[in-house]
PyMOL Python script that loads the backbone (N, CA, C, O; Angstrom):
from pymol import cmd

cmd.read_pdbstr("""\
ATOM      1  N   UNK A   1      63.448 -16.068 145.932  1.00  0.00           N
ATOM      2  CA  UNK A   1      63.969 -16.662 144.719  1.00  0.00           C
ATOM      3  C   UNK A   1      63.470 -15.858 143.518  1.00  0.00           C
ATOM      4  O   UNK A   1      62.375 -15.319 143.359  1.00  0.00           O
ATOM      5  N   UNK A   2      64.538 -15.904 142.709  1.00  0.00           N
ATOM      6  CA  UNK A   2      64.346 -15.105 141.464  1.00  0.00           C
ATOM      7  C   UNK A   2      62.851 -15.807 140.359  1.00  0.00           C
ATOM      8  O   UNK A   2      62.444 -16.967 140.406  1.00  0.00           O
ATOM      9  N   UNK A   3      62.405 -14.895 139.624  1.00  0.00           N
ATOM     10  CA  UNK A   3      61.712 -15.499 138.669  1.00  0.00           C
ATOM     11  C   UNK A   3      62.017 -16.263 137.885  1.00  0.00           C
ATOM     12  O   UNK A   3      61.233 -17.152 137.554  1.00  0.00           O
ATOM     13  N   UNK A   4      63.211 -16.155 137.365  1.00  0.00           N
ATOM     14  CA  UNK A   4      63.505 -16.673 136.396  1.00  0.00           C
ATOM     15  C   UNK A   4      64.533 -18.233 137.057  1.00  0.00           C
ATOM     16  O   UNK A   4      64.588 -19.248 136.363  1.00  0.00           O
ATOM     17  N   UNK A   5      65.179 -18.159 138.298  1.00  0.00           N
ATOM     18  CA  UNK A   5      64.766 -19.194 138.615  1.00  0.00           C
ATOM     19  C   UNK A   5      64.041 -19.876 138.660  1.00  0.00           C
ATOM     20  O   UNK A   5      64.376 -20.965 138.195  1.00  0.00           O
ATOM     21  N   UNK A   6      62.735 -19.791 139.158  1.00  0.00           N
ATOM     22  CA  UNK A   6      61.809 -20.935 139.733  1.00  0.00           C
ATOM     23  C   UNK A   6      61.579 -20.982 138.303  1.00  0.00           C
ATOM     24  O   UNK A   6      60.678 -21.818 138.251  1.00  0.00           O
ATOM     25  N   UNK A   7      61.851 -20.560 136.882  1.00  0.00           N
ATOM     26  CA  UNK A   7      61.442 -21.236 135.598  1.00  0.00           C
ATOM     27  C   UNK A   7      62.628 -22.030 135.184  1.00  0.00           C
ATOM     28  O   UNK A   7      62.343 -23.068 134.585  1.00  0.00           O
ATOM     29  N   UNK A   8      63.578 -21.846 135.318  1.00  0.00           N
ATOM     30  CA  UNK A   8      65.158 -22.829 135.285  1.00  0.00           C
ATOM     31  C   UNK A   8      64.182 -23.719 135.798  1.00  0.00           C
ATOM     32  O   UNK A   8      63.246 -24.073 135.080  1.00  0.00           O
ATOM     33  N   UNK A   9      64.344 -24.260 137.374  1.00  0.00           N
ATOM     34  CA  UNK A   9      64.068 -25.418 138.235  1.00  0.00           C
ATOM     35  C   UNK A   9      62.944 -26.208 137.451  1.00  0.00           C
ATOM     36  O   UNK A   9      63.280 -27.305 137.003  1.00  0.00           O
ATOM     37  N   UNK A  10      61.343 -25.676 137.181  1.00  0.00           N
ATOM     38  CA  UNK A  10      60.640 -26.302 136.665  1.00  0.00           C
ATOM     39  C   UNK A  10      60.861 -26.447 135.506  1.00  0.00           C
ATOM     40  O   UNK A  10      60.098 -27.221 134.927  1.00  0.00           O
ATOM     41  N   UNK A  11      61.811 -25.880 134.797  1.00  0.00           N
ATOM     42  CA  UNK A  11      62.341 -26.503 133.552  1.00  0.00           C
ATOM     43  C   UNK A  11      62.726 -28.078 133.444  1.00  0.00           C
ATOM     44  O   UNK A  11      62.440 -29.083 132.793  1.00  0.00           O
ATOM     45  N   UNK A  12      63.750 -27.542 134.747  1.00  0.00           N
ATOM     46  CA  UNK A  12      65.037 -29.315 135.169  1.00  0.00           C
ATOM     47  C   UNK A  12      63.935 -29.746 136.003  1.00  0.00           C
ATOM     48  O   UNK A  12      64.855 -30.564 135.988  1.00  0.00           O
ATOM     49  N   UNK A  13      63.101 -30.010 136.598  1.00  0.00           N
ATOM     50  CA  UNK A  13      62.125 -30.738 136.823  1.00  0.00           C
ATOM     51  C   UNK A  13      61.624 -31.796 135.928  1.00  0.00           C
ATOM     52  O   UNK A  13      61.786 -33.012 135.830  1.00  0.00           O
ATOM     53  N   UNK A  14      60.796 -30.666 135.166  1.00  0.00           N
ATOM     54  CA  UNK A  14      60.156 -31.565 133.745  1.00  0.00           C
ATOM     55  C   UNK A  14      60.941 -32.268 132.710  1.00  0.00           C
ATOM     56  O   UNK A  14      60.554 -33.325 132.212  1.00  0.00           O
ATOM     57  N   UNK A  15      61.791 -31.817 132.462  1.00  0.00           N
ATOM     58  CA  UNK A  15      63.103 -32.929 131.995  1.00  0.00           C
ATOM     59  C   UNK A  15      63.536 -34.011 132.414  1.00  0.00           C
ATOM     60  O   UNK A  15      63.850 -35.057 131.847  1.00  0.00           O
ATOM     61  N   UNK A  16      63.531 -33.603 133.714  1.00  0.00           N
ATOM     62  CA  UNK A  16      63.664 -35.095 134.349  1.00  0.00           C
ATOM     63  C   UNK A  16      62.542 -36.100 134.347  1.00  0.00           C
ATOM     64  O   UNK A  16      62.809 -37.299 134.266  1.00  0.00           O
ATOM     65  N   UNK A  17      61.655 -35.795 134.408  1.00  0.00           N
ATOM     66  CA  UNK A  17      60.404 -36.419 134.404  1.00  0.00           C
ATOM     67  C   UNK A  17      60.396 -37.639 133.268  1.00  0.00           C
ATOM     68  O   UNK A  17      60.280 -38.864 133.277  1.00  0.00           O
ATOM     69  N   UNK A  18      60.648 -36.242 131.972  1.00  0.00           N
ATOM     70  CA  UNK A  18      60.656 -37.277 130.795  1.00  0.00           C
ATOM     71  C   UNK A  18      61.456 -37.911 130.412  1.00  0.00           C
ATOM     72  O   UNK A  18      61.236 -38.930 129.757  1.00  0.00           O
ATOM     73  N   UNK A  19      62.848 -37.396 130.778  1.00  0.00           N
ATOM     74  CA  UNK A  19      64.011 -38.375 131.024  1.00  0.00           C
ATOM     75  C   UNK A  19      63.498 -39.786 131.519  1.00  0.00           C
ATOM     76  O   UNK A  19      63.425 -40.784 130.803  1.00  0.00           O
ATOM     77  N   UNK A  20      63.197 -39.722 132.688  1.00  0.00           N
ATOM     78  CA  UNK A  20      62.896 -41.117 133.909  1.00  0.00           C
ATOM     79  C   UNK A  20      61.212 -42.269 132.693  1.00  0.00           C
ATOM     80  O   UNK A  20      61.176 -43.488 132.530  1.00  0.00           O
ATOM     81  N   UNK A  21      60.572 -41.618 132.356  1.00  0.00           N
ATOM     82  CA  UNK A  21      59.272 -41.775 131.473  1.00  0.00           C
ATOM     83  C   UNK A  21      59.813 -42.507 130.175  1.00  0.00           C
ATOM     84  O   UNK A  21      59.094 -43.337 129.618  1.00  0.00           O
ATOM     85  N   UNK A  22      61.125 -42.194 129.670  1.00  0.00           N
ATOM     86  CA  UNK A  22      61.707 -42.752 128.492  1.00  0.00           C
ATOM     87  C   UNK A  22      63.052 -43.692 128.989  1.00  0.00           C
ATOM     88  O   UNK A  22      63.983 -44.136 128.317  1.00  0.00           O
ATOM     89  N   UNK A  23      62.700 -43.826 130.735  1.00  0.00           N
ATOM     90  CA  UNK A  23      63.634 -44.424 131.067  1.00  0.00           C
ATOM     91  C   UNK A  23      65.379 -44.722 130.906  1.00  0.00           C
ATOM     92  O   UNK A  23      65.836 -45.861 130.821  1.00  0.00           O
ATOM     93  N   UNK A  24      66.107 -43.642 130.886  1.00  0.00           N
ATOM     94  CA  UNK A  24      67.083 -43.169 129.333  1.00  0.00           C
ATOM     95  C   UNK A  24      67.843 -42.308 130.870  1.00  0.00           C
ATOM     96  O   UNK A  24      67.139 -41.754 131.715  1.00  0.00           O
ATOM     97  N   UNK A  25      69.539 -42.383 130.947  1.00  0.00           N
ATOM     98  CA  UNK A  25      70.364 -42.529 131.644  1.00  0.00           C
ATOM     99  C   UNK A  25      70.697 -40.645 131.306  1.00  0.00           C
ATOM    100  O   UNK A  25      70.610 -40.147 130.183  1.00  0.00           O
ATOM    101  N   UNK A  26      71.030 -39.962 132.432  1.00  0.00           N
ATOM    102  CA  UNK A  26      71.500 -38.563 131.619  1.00  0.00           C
ATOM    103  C   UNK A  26      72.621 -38.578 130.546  1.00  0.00           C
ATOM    104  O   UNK A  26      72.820 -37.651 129.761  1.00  0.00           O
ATOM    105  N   UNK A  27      73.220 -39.550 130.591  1.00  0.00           N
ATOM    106  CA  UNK A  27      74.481 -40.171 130.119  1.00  0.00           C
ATOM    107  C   UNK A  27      73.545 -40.187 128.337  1.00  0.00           C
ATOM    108  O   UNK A  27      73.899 -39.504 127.376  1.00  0.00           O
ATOM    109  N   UNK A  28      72.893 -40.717 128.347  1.00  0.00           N
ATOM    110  CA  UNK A  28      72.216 -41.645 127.054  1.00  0.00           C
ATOM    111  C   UNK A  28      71.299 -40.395 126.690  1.00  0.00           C
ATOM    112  O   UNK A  28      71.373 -40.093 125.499  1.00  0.00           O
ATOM    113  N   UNK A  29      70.389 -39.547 127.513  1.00  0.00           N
ATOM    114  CA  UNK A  29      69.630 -38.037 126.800  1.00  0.00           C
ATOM    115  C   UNK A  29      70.728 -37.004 126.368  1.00  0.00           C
ATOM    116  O   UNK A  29      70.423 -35.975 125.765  1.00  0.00           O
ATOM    117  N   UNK A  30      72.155 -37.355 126.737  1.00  0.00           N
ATOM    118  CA  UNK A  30      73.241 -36.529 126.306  1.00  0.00           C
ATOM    119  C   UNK A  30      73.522 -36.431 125.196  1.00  0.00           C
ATOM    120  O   UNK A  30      73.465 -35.527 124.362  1.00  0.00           O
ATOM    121  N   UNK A  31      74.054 -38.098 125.220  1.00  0.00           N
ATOM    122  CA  UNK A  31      74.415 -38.496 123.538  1.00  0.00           C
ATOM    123  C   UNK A  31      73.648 -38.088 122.491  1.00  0.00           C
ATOM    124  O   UNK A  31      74.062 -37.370 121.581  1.00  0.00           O
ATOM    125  N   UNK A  32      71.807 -38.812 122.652  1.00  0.00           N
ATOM    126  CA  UNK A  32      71.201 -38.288 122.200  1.00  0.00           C
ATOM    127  C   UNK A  32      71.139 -37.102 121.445  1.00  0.00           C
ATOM    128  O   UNK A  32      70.880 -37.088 120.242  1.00  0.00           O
ATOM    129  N   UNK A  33      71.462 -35.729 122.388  1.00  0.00           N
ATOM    130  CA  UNK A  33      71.270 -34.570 122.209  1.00  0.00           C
ATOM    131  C   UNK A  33      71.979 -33.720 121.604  1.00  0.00           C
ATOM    132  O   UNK A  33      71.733 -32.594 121.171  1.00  0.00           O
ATOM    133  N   UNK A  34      73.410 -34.730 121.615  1.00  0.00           N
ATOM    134  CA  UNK A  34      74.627 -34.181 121.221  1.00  0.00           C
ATOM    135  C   UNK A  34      75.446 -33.279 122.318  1.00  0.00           C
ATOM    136  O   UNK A  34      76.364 -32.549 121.944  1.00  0.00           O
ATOM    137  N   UNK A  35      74.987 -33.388 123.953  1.00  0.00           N
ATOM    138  CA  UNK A  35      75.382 -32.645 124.723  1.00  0.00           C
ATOM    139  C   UNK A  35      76.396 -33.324 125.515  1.00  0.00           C
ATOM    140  O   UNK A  35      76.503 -34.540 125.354  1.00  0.00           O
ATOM    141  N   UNK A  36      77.276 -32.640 126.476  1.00  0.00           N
ATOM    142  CA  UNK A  36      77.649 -33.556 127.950  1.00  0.00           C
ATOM    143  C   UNK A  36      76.713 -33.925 128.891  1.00  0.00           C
ATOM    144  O   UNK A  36      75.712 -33.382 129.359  1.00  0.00           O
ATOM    145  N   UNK A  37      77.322 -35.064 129.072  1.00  0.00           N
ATOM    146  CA  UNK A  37      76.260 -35.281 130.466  1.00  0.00           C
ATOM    147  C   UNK A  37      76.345 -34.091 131.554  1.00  0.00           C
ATOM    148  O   UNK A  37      75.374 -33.343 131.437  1.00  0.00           O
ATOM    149  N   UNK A  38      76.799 -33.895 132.075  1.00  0.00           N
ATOM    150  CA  UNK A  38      77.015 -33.024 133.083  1.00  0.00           C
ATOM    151  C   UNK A  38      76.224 -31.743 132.824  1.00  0.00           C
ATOM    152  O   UNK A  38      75.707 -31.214 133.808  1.00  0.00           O
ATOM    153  N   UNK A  39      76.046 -31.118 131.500  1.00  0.00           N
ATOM    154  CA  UNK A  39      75.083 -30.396 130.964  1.00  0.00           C
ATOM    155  C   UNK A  39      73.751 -30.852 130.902  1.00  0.00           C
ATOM    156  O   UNK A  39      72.938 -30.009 130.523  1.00  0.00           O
ATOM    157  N   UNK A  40      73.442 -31.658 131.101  1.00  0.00           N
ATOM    158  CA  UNK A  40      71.985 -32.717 131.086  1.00  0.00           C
ATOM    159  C   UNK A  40      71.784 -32.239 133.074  1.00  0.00           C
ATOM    160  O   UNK A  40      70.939 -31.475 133.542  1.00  0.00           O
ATOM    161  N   UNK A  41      72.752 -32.921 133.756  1.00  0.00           N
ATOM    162  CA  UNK A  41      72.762 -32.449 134.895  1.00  0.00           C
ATOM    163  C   UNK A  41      72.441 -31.216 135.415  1.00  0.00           C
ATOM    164  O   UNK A  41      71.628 -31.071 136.328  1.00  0.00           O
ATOM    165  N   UNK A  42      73.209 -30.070 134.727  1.00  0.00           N
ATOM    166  CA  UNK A  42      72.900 -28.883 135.190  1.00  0.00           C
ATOM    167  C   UNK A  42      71.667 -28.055 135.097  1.00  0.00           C
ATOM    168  O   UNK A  42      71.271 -27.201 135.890  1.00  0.00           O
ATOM    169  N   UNK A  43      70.869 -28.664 133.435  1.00  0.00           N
ATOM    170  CA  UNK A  43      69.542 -28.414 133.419  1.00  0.00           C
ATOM    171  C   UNK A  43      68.443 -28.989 134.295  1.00  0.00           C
ATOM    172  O   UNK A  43      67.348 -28.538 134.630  1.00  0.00           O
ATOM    173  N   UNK A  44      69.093 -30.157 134.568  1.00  0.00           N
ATOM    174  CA  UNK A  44      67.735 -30.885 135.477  1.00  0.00           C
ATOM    175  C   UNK A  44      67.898 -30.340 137.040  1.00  0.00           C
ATOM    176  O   UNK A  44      66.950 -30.584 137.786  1.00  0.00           O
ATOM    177  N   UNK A  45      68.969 -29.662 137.555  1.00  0.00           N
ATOM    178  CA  UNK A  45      69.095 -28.914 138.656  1.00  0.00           C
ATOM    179  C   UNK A  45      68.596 -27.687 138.951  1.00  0.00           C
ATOM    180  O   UNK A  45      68.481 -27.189 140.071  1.00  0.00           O
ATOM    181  N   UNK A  46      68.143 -26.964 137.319  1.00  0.00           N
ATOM    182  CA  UNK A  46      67.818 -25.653 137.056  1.00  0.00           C
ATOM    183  C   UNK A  46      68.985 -24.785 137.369  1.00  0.00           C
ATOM    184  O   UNK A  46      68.616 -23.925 138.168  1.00  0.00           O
ATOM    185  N   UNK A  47      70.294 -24.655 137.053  1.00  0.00           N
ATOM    186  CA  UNK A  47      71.264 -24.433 137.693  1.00  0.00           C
ATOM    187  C   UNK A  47      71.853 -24.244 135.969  1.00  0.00           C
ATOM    188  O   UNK A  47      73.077 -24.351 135.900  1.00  0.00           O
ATOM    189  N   UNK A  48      71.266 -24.027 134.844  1.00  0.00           N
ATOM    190  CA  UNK A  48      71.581 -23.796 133.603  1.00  0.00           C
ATOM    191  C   UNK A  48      70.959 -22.825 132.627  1.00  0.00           C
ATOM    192  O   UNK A  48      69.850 -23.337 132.477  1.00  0.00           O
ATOM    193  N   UNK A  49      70.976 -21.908 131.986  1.00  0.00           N
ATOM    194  CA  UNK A  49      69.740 -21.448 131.395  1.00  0.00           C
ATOM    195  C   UNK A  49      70.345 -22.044 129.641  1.00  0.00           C
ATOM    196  O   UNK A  49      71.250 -21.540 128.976  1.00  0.00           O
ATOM    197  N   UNK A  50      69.635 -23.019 129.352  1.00  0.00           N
ATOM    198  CA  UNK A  50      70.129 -22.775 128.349  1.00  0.00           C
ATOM    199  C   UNK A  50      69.444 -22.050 126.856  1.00  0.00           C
ATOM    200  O   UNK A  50      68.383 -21.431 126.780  1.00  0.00           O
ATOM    201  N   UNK A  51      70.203 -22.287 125.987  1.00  0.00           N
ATOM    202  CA  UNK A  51      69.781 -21.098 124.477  1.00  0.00           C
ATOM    203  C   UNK A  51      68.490 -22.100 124.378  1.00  0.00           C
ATOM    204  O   UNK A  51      68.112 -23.098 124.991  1.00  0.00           O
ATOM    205  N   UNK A  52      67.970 -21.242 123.189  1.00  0.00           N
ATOM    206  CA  UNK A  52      66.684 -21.937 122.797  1.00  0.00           C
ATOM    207  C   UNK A  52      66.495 -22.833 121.731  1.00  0.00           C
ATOM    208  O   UNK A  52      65.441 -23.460 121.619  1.00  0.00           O
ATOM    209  N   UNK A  53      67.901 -23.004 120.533  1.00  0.00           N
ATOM    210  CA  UNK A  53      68.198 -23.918 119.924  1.00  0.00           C
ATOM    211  C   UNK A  53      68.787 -25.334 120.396  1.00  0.00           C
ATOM    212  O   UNK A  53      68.710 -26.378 119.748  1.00  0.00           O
ATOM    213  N   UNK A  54      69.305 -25.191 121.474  1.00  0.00           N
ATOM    214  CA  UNK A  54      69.460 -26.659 122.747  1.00  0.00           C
ATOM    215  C   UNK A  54      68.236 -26.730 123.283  1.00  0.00           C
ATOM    216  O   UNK A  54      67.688 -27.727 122.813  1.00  0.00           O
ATOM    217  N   UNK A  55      67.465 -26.111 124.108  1.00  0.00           N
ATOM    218  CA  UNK A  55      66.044 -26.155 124.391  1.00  0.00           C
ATOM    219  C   UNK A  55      65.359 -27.319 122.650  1.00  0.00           C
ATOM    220  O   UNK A  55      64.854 -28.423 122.854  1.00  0.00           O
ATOM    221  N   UNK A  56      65.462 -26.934 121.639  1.00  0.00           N
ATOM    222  CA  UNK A  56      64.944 -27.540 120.873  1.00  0.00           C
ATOM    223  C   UNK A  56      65.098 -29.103 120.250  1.00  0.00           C
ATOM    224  O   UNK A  56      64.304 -29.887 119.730  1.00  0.00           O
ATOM    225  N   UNK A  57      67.099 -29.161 120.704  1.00  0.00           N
ATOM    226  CA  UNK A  57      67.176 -30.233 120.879  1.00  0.00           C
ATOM    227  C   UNK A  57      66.948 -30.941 122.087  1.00  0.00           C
ATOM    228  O   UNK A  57      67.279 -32.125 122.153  1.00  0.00           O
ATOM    229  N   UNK A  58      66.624 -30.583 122.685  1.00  0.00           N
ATOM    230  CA  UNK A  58      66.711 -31.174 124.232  1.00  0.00           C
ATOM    231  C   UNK A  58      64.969 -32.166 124.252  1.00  0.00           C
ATOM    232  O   UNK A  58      64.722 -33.330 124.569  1.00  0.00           O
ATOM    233  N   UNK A  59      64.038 -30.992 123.739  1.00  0.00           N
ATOM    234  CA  UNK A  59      62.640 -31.810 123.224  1.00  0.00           C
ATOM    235  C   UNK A  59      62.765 -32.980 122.630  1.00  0.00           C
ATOM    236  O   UNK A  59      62.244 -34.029 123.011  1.00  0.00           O
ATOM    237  N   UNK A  60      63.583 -32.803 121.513  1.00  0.00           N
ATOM    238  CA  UNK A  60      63.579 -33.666 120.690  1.00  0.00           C
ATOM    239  C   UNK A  60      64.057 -34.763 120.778  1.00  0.00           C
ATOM    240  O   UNK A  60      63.650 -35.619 119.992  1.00  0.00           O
ATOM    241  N   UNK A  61      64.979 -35.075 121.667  1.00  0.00           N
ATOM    242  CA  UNK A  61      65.844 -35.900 122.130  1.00  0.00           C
ATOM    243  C   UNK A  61      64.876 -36.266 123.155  1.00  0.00           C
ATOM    244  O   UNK A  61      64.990 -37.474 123.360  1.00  0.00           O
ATOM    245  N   UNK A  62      63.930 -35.724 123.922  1.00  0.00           N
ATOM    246  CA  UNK A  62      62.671 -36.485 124.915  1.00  0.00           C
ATOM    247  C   UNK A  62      61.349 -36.910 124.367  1.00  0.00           C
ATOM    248  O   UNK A  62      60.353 -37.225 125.019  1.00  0.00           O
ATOM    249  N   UNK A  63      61.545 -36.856 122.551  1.00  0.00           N
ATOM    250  CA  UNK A  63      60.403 -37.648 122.617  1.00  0.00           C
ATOM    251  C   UNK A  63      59.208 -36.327 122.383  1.00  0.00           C
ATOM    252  O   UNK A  63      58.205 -36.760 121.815  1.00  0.00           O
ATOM    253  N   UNK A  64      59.127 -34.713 122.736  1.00  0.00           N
ATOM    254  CA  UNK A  64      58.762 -34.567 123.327  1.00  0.00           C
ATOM    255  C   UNK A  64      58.468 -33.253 122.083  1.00  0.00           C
ATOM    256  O   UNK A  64      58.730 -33.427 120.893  1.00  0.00           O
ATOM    257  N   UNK A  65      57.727 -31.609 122.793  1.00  0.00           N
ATOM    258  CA  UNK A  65      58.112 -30.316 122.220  1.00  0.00           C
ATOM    259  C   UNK A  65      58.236 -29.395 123.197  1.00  0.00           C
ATOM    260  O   UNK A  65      57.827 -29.745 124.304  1.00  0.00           O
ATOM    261  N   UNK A  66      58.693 -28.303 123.086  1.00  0.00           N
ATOM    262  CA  UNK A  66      58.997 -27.260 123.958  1.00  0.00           C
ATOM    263  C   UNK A  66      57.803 -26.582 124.959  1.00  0.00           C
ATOM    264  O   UNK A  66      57.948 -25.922 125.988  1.00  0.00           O
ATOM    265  N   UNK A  67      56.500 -27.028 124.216  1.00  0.00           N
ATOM    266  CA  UNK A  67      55.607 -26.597 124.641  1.00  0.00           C
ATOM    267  C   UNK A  67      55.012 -27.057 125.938  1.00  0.00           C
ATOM    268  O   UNK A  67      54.384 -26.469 126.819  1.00  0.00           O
ATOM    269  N   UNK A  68      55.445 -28.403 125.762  1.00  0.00           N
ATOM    270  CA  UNK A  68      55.188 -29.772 127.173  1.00  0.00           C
ATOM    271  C   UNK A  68      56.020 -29.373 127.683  1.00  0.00           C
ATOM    272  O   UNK A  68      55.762 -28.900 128.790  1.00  0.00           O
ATOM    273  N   UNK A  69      57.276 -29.324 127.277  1.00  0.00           N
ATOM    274  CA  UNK A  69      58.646 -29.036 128.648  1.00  0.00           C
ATOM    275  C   UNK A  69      58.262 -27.763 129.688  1.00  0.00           C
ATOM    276  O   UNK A  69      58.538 -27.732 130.888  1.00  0.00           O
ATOM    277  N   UNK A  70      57.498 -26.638 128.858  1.00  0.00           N
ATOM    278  CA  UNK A  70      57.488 -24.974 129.760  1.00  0.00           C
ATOM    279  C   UNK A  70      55.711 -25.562 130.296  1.00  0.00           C
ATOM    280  O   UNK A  70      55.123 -24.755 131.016  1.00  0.00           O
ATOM    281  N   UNK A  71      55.362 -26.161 130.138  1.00  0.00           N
ATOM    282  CA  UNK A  71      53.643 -26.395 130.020  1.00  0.00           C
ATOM    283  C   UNK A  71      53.440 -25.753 131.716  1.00  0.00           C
ATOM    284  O   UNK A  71      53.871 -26.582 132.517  1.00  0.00           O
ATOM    285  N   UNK A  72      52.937 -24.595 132.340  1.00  0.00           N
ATOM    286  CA  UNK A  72      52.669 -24.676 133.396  1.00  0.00           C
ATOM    287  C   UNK A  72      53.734 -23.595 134.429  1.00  0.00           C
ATOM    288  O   UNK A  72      53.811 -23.561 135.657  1.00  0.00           O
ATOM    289  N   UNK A  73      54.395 -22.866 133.502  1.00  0.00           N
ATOM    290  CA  UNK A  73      55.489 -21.789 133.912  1.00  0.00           C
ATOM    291  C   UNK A  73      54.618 -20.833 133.919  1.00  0.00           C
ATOM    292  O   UNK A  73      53.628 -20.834 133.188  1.00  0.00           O
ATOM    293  N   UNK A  74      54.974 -19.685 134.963  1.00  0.00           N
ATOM    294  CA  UNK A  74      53.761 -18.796 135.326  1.00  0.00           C
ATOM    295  C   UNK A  74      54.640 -17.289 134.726  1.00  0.00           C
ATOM    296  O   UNK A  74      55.341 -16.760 135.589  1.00  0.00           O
ATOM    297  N   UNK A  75      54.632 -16.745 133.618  1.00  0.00           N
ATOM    298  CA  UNK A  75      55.405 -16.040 133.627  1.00  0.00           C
ATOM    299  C   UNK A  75      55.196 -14.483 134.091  1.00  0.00           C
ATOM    300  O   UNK A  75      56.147 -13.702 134.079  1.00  0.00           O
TER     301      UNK A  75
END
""", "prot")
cmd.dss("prot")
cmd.show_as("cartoon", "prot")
cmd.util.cbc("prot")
cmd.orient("prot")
């Protein structure tokens, strides 16, 4: 597996985490975010890379900062 996979995946990992932690539907961190659901989906699969200005909303919309979301990526 690629590198930059296994940082996608533990990306959509930790998203999900805080998704499930704020108890909040991918449907509802979408709206939130201003995204599709299905785009909420594809990040939490790691199956997305997304830009780093969605990365910023994506924190923000968890409550959260970018720094907690990557916390633990081995680069």
């Amino acid at each position: 597996m690629k590198k930059q996979d296994e940082h996608l995946i533990h990306l959509g990992k930790t998203v999900k985490e805080y998704r499930n932690k704020l108890n909040i539907s991918q449907e509802k961190l979408a709206f939130i975010c201003g995204f599709d659901r299905t785009y909420i989906s594809l990040i939490e699969r790691g199956q997305r890379n997304i830009s780093f200005l969605n990365l910023l909303k994506l924190s923000k919309g968890l409550e959260t900062n970018i720094s907690e979301l990557t916390k633990g990526m081995q680069i």
